[in-house]
Legacy VTK file of the C-alpha trace (Angstrom):
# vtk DataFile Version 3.0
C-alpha trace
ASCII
DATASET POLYDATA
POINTS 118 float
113.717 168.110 111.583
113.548 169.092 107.882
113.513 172.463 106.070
110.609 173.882 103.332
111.902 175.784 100.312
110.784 179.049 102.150
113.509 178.355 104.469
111.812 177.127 107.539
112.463 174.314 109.449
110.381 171.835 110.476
110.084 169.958 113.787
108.016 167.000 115.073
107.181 165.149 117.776
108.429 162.044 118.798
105.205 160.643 117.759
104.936 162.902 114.768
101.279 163.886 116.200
102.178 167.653 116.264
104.609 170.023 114.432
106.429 173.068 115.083
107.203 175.474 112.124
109.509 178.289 112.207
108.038 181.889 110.924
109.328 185.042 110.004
107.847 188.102 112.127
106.086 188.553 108.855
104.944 185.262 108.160
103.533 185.475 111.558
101.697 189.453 111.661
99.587 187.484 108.189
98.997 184.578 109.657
97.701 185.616 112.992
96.223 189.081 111.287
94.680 187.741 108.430
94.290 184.080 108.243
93.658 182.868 112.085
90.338 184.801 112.528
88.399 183.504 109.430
90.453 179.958 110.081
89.230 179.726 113.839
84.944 180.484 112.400
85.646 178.195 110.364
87.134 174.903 112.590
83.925 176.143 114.802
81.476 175.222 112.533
83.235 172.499 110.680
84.238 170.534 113.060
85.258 167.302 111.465
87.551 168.746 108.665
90.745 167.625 107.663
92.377 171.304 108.207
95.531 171.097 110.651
95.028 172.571 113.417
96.762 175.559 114.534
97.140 175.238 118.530
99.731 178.315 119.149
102.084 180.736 117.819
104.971 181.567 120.240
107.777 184.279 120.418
110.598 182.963 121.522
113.349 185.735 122.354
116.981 184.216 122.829
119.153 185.481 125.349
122.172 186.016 123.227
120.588 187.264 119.545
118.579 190.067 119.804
116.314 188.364 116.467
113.366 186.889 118.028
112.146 183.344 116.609
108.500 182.730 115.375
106.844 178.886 116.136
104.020 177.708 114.710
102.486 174.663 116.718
100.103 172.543 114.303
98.507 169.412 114.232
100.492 167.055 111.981
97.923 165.969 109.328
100.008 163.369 107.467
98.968 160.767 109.439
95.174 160.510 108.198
94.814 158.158 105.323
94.847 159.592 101.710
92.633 156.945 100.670
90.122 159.140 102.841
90.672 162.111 101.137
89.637 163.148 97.468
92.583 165.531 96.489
95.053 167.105 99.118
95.977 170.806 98.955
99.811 172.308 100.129
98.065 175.814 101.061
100.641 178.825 101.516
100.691 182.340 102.634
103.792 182.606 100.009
103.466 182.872 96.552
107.184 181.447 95.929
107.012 178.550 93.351
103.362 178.318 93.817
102.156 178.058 90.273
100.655 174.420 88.344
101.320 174.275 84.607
98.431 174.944 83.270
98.728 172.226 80.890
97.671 169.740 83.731
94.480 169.105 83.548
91.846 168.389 86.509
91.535 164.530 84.351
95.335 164.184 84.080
95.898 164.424 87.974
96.535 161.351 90.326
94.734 161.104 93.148
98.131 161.112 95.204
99.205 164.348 93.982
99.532 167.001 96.200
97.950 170.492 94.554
98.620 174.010 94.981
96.656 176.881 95.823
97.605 178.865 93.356
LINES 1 119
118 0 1 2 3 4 5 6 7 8 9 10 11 12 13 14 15 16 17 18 19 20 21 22 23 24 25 26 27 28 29 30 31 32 33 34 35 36 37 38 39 40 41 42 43 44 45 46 47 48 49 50 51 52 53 54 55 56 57 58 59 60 61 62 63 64 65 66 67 68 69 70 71 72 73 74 75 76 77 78 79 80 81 82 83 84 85 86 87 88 89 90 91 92 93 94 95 96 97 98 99 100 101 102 103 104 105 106 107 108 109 110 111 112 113 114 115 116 117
């Protein structure tokens, strides 16, 4: 279990194959409005990327709190090799602390760095 700076928590599998991330209702109408349908065309026809995959979003209403609670079930993508990839991308729906100074340079980056999409 662990906890983003958006406030969501995080939980994995014993195996850490698979994740589940906790949404707001908002964070959840975007996702599955505007980001799932051009996401899904695109896992079709590329179909040995390195996105996550997205296998579910679930509602889960609690007996006792009338505030429903968002999941997010992904494919946990940290375990492929970085050495495989060429530069690895943290991509958000938020635009909370999502800026690079711009004094970094494409040159000036390490490999190992994680980039923003912003």
């Amino acid at each position: 279990e662990s906890s983003g700076k958006s406030g969501s928590f995080f939980f994995f599998s014993n195996d850490r194959q698979f994740l589940l991330k906790t949404m707001t209702q908002e964070e959840k109408n975007f996702l599955v409005d505007k980001i799932l349908p051009p996401y899904h065309n695109y896992l079709i026809e590329n179909q040995d990327t390195y996105l996550a995959k997205i296998f579910g979003v679930f509602k889960v209403n609690q007996r006792y709190n009338s505030s429903p609670v968002y999941l997010m079930l992904a494919e946990n993508i940290h375990k492929i090799s970085k050495r495989m990839l060429a530069s690895i991308y943290d991509l958000k729906g938020s635009t909370y602390d999502r800026s690079v100074e711009k004094k970094m340079g494409a040159r000036n980056v390490k490999k190992s760095t994680v980039l923003k999409d912003l």
